[in-house]
C-alpha positions as CSV (number, residue, x, y, z in Angstrom):
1,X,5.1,25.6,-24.0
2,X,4.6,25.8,-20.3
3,X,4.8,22.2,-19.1
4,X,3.6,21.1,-15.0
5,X,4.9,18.1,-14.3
6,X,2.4,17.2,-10.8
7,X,2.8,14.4,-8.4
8,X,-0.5,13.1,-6.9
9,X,-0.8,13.2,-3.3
10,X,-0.9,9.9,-1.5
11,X,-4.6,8.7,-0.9
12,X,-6.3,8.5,2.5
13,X,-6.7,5.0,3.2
14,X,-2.8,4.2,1.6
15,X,-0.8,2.6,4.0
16,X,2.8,2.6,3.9
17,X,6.1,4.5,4.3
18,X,4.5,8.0,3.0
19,X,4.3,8.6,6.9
20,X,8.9,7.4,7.8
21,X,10.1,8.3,3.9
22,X,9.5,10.9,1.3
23,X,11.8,10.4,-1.8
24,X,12.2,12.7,-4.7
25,X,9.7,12.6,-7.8
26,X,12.4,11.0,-10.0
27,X,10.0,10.2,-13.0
28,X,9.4,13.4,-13.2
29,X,12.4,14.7,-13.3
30,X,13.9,12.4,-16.0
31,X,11.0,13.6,-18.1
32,X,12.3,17.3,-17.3
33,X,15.7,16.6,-18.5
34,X,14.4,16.6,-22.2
35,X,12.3,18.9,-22.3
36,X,14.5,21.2,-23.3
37,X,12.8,24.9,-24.6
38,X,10.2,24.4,-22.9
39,X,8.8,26.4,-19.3
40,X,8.7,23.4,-17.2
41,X,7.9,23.3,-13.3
42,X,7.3,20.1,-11.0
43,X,4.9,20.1,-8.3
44,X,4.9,17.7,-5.5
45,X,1.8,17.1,-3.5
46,X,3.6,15.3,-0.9
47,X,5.6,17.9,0.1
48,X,4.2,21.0,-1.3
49,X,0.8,22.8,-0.6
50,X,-1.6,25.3,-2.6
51,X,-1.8,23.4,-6.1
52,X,-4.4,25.1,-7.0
53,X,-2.6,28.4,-6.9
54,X,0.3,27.4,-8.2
55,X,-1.9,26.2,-11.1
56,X,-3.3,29.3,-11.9
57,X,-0.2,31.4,-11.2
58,X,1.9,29.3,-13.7
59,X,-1.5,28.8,-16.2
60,X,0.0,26.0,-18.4
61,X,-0.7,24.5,-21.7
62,X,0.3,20.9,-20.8
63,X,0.0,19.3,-17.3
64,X,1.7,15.4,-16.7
65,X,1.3,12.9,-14.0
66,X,2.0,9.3,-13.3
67,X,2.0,6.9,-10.5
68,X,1.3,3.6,-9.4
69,X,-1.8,1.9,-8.9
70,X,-3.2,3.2,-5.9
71,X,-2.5,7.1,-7.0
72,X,-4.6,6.2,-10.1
73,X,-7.6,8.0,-8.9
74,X,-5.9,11.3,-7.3
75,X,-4.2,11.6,-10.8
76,X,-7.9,11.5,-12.5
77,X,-8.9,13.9,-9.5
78,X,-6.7,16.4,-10.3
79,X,-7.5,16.0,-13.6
80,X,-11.0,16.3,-13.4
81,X,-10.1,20.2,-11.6
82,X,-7.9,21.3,-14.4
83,X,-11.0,20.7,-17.3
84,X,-13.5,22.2,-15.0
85,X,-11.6,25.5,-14.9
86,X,-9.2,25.2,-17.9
87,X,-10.7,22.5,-20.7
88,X,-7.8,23.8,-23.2
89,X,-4.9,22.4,-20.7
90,X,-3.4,19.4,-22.5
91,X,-4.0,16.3,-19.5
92,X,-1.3,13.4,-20.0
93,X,-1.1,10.3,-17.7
94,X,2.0,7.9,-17.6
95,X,4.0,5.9,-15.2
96,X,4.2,2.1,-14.3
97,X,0.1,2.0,-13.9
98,X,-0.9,3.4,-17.2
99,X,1.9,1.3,-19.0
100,X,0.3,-1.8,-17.6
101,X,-3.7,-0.7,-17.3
102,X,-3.7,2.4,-19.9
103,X,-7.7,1.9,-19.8
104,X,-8.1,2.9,-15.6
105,X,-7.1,6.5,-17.4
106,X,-10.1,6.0,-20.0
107,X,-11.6,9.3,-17.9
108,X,-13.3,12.5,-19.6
109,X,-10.4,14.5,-18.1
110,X,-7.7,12.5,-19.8
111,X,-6.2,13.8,-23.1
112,X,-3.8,11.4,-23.9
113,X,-2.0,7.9,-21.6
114,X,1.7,7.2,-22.1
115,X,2.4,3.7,-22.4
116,X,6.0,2.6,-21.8
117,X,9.3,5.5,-19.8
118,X,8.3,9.0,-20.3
119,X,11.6,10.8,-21.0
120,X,11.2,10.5,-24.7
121,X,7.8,9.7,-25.4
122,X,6.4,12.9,-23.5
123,X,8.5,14.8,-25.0
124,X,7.5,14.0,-28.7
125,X,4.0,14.3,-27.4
126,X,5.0,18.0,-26.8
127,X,6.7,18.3,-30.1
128,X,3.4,17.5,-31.8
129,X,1.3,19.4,-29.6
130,X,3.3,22.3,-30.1
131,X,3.5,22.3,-33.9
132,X,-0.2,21.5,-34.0
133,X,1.4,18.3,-35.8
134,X,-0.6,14.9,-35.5
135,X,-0.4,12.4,-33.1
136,X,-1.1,9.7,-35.7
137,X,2.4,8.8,-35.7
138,X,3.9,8.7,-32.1
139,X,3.7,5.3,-30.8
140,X,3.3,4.0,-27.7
141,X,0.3,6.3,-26.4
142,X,-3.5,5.5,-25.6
143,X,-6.1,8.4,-26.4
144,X,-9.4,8.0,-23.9
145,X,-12.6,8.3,-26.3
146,X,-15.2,7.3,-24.0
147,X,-15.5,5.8,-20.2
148,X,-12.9,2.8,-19.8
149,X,-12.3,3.1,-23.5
150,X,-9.7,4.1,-25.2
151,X,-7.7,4.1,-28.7
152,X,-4.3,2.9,-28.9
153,X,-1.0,4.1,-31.4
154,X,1.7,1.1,-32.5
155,X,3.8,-0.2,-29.9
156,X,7.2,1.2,-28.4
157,X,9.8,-0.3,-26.5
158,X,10.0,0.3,-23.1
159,X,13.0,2.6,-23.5
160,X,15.9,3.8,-25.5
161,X,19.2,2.3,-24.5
162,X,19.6,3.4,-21.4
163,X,22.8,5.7,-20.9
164,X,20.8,7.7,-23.7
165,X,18.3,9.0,-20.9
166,X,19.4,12.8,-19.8
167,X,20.3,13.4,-16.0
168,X,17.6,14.2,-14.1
169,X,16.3,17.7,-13.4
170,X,17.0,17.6,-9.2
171,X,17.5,21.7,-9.8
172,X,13.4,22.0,-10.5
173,X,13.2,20.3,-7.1
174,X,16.4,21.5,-5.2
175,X,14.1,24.7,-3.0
176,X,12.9,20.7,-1.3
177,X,15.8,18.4,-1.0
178,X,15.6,19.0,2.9
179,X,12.2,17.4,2.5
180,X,13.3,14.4,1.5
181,X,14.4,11.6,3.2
182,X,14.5,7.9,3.9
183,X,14.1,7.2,7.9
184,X,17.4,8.5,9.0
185,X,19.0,9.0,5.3
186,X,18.4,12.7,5.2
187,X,18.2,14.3,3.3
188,X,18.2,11.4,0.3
189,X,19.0,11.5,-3.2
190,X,17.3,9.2,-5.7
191,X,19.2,7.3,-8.6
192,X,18.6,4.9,-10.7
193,X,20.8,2.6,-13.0
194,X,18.2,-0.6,-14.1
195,X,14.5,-0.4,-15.3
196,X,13.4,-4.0,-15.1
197,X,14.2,-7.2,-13.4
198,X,16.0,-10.4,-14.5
199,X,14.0,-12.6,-12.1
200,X,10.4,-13.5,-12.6
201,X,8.4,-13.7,-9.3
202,X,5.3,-14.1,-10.3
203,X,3.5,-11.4,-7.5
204,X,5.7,-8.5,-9.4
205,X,5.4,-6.8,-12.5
206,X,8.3,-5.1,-12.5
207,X,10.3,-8.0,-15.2
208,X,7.0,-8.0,-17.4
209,X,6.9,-3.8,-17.5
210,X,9.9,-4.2,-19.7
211,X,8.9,-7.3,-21.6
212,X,11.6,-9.4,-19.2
213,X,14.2,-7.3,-20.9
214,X,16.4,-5.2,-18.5
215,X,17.7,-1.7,-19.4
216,X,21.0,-0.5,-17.7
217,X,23.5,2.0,-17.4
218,X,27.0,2.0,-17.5
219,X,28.8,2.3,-14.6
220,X,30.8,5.9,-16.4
221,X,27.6,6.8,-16.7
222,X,26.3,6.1,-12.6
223,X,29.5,8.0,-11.3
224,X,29.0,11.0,-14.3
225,X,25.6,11.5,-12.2
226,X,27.0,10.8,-9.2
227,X,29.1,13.4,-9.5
228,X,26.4,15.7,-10.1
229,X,24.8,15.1,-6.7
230,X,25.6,17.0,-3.1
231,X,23.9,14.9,-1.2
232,X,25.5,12.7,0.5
233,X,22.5,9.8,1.1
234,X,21.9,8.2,-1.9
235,X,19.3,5.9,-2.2
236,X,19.7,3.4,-5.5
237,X,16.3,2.8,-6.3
238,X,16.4,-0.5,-9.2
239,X,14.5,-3.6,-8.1
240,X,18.1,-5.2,-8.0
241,X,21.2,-3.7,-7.8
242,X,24.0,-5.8,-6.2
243,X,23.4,-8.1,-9.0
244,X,26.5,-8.1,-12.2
245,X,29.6,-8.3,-10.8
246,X,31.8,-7.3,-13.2
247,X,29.5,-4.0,-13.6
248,X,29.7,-3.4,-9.9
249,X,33.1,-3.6,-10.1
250,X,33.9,-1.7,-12.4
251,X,31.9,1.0,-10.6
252,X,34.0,0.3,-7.8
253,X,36.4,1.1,-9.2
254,X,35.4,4.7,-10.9
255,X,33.9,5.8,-7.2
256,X,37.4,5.0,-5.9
257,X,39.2,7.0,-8.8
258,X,36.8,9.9,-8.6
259,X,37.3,9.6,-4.5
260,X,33.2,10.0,-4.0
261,X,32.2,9.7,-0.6
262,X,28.7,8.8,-0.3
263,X,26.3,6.9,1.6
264,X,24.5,4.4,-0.4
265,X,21.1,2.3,0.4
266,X,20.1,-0.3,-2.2
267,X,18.3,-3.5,-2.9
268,X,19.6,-7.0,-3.6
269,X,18.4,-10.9,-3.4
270,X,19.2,-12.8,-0.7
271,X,20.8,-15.3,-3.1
272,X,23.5,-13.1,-4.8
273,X,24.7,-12.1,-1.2
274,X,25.1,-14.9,0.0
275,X,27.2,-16.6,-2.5
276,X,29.2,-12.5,-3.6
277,X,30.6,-11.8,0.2
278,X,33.5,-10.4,-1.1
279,X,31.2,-8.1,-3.2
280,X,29.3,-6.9,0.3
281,X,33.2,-6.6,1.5
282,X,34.1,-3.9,-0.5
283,X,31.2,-2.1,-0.8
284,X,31.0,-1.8,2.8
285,X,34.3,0.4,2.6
286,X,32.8,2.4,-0.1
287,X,29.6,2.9,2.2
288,X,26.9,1.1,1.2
289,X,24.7,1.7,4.9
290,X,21.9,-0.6,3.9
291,X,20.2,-3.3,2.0
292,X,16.9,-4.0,0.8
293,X,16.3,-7.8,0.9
294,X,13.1,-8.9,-1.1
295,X,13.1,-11.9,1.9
296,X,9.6,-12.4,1.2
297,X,9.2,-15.9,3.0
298,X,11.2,-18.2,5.4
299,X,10.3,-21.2,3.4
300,X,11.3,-23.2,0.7
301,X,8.0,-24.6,-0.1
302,X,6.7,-20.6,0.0
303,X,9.5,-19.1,-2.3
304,X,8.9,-21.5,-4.8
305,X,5.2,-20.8,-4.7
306,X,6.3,-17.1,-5.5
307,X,8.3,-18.2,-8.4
308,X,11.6,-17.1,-6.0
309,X,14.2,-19.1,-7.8
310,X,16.3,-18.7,-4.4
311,X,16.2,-20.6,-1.0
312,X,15.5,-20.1,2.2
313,X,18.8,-20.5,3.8
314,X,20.4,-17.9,1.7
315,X,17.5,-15.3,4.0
316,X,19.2,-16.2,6.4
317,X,23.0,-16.4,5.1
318,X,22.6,-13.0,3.5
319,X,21.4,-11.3,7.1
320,X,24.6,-13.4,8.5
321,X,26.9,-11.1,5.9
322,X,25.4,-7.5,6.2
323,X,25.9,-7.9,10.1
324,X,29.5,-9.2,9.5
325,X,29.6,-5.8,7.3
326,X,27.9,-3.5,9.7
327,X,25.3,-3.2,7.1
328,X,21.5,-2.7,7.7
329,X,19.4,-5.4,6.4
330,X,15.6,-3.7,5.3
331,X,13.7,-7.0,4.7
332,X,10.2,-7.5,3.0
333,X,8.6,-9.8,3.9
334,X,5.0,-11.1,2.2
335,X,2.3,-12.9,5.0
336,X,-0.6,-14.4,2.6
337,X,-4.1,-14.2,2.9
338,X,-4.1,-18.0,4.0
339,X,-1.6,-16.9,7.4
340,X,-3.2,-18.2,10.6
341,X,-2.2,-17.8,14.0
342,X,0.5,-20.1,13.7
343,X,2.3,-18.8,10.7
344,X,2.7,-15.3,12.4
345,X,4.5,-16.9,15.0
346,X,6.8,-18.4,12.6
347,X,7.6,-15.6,11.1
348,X,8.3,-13.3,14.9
349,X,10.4,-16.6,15.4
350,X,12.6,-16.0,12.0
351,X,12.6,-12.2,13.3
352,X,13.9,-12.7,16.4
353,X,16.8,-16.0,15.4
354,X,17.8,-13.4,12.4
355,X,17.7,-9.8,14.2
356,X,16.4,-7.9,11.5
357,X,15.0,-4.8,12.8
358,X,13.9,-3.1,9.8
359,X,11.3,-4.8,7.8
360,X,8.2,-3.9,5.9
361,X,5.7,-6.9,6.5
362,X,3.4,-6.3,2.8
363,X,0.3,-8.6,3.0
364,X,0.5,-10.9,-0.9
365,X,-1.2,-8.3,-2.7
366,X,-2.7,-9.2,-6.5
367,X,-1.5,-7.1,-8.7
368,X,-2.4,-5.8,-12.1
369,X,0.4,-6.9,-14.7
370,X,1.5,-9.8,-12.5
371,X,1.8,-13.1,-13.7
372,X,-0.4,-14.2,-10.8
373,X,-3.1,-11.5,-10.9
374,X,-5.3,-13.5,-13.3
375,X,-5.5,-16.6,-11.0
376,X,-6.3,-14.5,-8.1
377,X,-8.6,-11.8,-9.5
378,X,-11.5,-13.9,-8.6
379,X,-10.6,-13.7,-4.5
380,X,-10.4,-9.7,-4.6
381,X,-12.2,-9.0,-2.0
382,X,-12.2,-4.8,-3.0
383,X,-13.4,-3.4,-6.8
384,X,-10.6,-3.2,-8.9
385,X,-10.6,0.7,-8.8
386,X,-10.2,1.4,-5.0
387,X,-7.0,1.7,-6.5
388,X,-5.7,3.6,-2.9
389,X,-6.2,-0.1,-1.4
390,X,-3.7,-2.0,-3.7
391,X,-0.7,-0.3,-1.5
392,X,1.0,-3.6,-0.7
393,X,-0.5,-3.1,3.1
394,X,-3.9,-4.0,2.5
395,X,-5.4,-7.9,2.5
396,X,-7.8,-7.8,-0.5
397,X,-8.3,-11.4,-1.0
398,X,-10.3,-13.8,1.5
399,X,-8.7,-14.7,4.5
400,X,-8.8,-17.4,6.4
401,X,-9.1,-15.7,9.6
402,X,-11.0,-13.0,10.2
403,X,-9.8,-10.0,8.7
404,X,-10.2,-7.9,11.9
405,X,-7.7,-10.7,13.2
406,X,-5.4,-10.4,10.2
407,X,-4.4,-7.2,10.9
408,X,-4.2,-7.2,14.3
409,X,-1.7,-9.7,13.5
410,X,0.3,-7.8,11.4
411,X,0.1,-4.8,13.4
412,X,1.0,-6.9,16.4
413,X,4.2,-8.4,14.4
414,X,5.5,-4.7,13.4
415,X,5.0,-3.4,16.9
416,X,7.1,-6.3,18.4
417,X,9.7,-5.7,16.1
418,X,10.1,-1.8,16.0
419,X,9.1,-0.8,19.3
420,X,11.8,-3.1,20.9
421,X,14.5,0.0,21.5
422,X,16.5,-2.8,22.7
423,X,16.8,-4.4,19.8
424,X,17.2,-1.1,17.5
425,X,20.4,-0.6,19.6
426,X,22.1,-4.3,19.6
427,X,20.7,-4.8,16.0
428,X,21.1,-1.8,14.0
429,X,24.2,-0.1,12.8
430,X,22.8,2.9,11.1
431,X,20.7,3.6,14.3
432,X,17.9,5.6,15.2
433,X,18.6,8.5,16.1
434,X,19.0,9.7,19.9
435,X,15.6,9.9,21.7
436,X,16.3,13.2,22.8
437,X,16.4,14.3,18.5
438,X,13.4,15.9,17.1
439,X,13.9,13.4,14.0
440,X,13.8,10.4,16.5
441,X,10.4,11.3,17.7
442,X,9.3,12.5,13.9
443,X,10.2,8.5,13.1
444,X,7.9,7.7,16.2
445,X,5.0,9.8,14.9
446,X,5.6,8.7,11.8
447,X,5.6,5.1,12.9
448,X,2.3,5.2,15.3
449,X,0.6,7.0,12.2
450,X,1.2,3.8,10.2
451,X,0.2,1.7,13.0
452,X,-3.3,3.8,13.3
453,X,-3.8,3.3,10.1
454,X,-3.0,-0.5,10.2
455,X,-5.5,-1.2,13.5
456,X,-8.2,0.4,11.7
457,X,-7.1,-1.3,7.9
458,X,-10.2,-3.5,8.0
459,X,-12.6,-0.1,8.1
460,X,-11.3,0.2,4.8
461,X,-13.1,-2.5,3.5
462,X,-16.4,-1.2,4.9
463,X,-18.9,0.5,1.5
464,X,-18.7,4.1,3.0
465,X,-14.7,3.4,3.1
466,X,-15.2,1.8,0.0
467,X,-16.4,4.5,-2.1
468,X,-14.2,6.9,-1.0
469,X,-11.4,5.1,-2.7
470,X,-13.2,4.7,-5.5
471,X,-14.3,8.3,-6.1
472,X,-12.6,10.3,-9.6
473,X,-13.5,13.7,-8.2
474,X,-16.5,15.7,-9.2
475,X,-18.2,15.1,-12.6
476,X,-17.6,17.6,-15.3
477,X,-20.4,19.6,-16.2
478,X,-20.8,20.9,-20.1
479,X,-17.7,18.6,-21.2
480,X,-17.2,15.4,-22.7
481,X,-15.0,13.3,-24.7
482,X,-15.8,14.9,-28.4
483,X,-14.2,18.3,-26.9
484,X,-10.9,17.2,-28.3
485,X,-12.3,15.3,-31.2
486,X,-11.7,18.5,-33.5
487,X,-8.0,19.4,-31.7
488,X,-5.6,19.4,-34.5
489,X,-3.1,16.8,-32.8
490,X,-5.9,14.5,-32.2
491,X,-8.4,14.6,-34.9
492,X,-6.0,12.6,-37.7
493,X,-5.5,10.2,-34.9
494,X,-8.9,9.3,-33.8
495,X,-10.4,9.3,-37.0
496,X,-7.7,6.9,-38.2
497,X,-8.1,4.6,-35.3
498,X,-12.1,4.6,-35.5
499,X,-12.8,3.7,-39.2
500,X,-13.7,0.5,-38.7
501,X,-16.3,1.5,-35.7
502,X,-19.7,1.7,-36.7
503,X,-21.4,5.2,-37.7
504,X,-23.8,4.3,-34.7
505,X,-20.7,3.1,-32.2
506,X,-19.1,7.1,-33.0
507,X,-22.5,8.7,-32.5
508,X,-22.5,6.9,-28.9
509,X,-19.1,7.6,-27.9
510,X,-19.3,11.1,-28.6
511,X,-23.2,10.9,-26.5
């Protein structure tokens, strides 16, 4: 079968790092390693142009996309394209979104919604598909049989084990590794070695994805891939990395034996640094660059609120050892909806005593799948599907200030911080690049894009702004959801999974 593998482009009103950093579609290419017999391309909006050509050129039977929440209604778009001029192509959603909502894909011009990793599942979805078998028995999918309705198989796991995942397919992407890039990491390679978290903050999903269950690799099996990679920037993309120390050492040990020379950015808790320095120590001499630090807040009282199970000196502690290291701190930190005047201040104050540089300020965003989304659904300020909002930029619940103010405050709090040259050169070791560089002043561009975006963040909220996140893409004329009611690998499975709806409840989700 010929199999396009497509990511969405990055909506209009998303704020974010879209405009500094463009990684590699590594979903997508796990779910090309085993796809094996197969004609498989990948596609990637952000970097690539002409889809529609490249659609038509390559003409395939299947086409697969996932994202996160606010992509959910580019991936429907493009689905909506492909039925209106190709109603036979096969239309499969997946990724963290549909795992955790499957029923935001409940759209005409979505054939079937992965629930759960993609690497095996898609691939016996193809296998079916292909043999013209049934889908009756594949668990962990969702089949869309009317608007926001869908019909769902038994349950998976999350994943296999995890060393039984195939390498990615970085040669269906390699014509772009030049576009790819992580502020001055360039160009970047992706990797991952944990799906899932051990920690359970309650503003993130990412524990409750994999049922609070953590899948990892071994470390022969992070330096096998390693090994397999020419770049020399590698970004290590788990939600925690510097986290088992007997695992990392033991990788230390392998990327000292194999002698591999790489760069290496990564995330970690403020906590584990602070009490692992000898950890940081030698991983410095192996070249970790730079550490994401989930920071979050600068108080106790705060960090606790989030569920944190950490402290506020260790924020500060950690920062203390990646300078003693040379190493970059990236810290996130997460202003609430409730922030005055006076709390920004605090947190320039931490910014300054600390010298972090690098940080992504992400207003408390409520989340689908998080334990806290239920108590804080009722504040939304947007509809639940102008999904391009929920980017981790956007205030959507009420403020206490006006929301003009609010993000004039956090636009104010990232241009004091990153415009200050002064302190990029005293406080950065991986610096920014020489202002004479043409990839100093793309950082620039990229930077006053974000901050555009920012001043005018509360236009967003406006109906007109409004209902252009919200739209799907144009309805479909002379198609609806009882086209694939008769396809072989569907019928067996929708009639099993509808016999106890009503004669009357069938005639109106076919109408």
């Amino acid at each position: 079968m010929k199999i396009l593998l497509v990511r969405p482009p990055v909506p209009k009103h998303t704020i974010g790092l879209k405009h500094i950093m463009i990684c590699e579609p590594l979903e997508l290419e796990y779910i090309a390693g085993n796809l094996e017999g197969h004609e498989v391309i990948i596609f990637d909006h952000l970097v690539e142009k002409r889809f529609e050509k490249r659609f038509m050129d390559f003409n395939p039977d299947v086409i697969v996309s996932s994202c996160y929440k606010s992509g959910t209604n580019e991936v429907i778009k493009i689905f909506r394209w492909v039925k209106s001029i190709y109603p036979e192509c096969i239309t499969i959603a997946g990724g963290v979104h549909a795992t955790l909502v499957p029923e935001d894909f409940a759209d005409i011009a979505v054939d079937i919604v992965g629930i759960g990793d993609g690497t095996f599942l898609l691939s016996e979805i193809i296998e079916k598909i292909n043999n013209k078998g049934t889908l009756v028995d594949v668990p962990g999918i969702a089949i869309p049989i009317a608007a926001g309705q869908l019909i769902r198989s038994s349950q998976r796991p999350y994943m296999p084990k995890a060393d039984t995942l195939p390498f990615p397919r970085r040669d269906l992407v390699s014509h772009l590794k030049n576009k790819y890039y992580y502020l001055m990491h360039k160009p970047v390679a992706t990797i991952k070695t944990t799906w899932g978290c051990w920690y359970k903050c309650n503003f993130c999903f990412t524990w409750k994805i994999t049922d609070g269950t953590p899948y990892s690799r071994s470390p022969e099996s992070i330096v096998q891939e390693l090994l397999t990679i020419a770049a020399t920037e590698i970004y290590i993309v788990d939600d925690i990395f510097l986290i088992n120390k007997s695992r990392l050492a033991k990788l230390a040990t392998l990327i000292k034996e194999h002698n591999i020379n790489k760069n290496y950015l990564c995330y970690a808790r403020a906590d584990f640094i602070a009490e692992n320095e000898e950890v940081i120590k030698e991983w410095a001499t192996l070249g970790l660059k730079a550490v994401f630090i989930g920071l979050d807040a600068i108080t106790d009282e705060e960090l606790q609120n989030m569920n944190k199970q950490s402290l506020a000196d260790y924020n500060k502690t950690a920062i203390e050892i990646l300078r003693k290291y040379k190493i970059d701190t990236y810290g996130s930190l997460i202003p609430g909806a409730d922030f005055e005047k006076k709390d920004w201040d605090r947190l320039w104050q931490f910014i300054k005593e600390t010298k972090i540089y690098y940080v992504n300020i992400s207003p408390a965003t409520p989340l689908p799948g998080a334990e806290n989304f239920q108590s804080l659904k009722s504040h939304l300020t947007v509809p639940e599907d102008a999904h391009s909002l929920f980017d981790l930029s956007h205030q959507l619940t009420t403020t206490k200030m006006p929301l003009k103010q609010y993000y004039r405050e956090l636009l104010k709090l990232y241009a004091k911080t990153l415009l200050n040259l002064n302190s990029a050169s005293k406080n950065t070791f991986r610096t920014l690049p020489s202002v004479w560089s043409i990839n100093y002043w793309k950082i620039m561009a990229g930077a006053l894009k974000i901050g555009a975006q920012l001043l005018n963040g509360h236009k967003h909220h406006s109906d007109k702004e409004l209902a252009i996140s919200r739209y799907k893409g144009v309805a479909l004329e002379n198609y609806d959801f009882s086209n694939k009611f008769e396809h072989p690998s569907f019928k067996d499975f929708i009639n099993q999974k509808t016999k106890k709806i009503s004669v009357q409840d069938k005639i109106n989700i076919v109408s």
